[in-house]
C-alpha positions in Angstrom: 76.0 -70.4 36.4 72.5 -70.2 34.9 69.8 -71.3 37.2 66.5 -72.8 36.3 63.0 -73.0 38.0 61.7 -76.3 38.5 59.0 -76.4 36.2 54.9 -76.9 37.4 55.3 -80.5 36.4 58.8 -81.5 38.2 56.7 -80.0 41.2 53.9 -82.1 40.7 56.5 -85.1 40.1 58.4 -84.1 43.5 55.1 -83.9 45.3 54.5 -87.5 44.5 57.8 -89.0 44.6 58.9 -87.2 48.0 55.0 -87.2 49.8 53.8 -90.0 48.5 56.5 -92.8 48.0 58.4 -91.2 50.4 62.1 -91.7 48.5 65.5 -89.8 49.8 65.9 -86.2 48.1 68.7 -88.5 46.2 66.6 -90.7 44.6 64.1 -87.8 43.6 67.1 -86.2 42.5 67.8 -88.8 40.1 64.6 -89.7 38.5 63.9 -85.6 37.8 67.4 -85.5 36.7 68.5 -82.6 38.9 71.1 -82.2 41.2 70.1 -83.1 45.1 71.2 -79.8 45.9 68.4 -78.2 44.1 66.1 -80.9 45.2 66.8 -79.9 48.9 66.5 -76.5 48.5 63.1 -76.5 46.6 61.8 -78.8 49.5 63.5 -76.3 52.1 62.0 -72.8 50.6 58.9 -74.0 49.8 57.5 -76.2 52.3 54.5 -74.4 54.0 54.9 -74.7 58.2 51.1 -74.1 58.0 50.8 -77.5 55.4 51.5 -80.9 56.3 54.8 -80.9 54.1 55.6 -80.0 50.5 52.5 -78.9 48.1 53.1 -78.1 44.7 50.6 -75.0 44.3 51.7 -73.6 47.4 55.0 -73.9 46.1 54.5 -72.0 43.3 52.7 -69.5 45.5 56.1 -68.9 47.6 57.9 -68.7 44.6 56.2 -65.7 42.8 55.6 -63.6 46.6 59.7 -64.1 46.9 59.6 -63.3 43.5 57.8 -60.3 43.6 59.1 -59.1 47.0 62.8 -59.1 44.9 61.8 -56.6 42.6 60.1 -54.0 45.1 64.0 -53.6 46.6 65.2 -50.1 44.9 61.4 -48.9 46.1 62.6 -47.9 49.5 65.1 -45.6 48.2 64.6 -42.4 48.8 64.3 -39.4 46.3 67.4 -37.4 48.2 69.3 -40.4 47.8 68.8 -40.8 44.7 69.5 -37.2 43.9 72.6 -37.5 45.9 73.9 -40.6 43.9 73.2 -38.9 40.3 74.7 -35.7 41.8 77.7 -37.3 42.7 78.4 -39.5 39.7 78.3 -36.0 38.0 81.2 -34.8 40.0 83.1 -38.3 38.8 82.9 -40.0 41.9 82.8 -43.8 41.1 80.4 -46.1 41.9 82.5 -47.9 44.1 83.3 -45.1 46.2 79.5 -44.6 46.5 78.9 -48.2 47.8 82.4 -47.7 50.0 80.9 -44.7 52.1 77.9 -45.5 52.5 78.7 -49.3 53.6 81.1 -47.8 55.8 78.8 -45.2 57.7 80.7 -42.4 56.9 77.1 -40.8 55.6 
């Protein structure tokens, strides 16, 4: 299943068709041709608490932080564990019995 942003004008569009004219996140869903499901969740992640409702460039704005705070995830790895992982694939172990023990605590 392949997943694709809404682009900067189907924000625009949502803006105006959901704060504006005010229609159902069916209705929206129809006229940008995507499923309500995606509708709802764009509105849901991306609505600023601070804003009264759903802007378009604060959208985009949530978007690239979440984004951006997705790739930083490896960063908090250590260098021991790391050297522990590569030291252990060495000796064969598999991946999965990597994930296995240290999921189950037994490090």
């Amino acid at each position: 299943m392949s997943f694709v942003h809404l682009t900067t004008t189907e924000r625009s569009e949502l803006y105006k068709l959901r704060v504006i004219e005010q229609l159902s996140v069916s209705e929206i869903g129809r006229r940008l041709k995507r499923n309500k499901s995606t509708i709802s969740r764009e509105l849901s992640r991306n609505t600023d608490e601070r804003q009264i409702g759903y802007l378009p460039d604060t959208a985009v704005a949530l978007m690239k932080a979440r984004r951006k705070q997705a790739k930083v995830r490896f960063q908090s790895i250590s260098a021991e564990t790391i050297a522990e992982v590569k030291q252990r694939l060495e000796q064969h172990h598999s991946p999965e019995q990597l994930a296995g023990e240290w999921k189950g605590g037994a490090r």
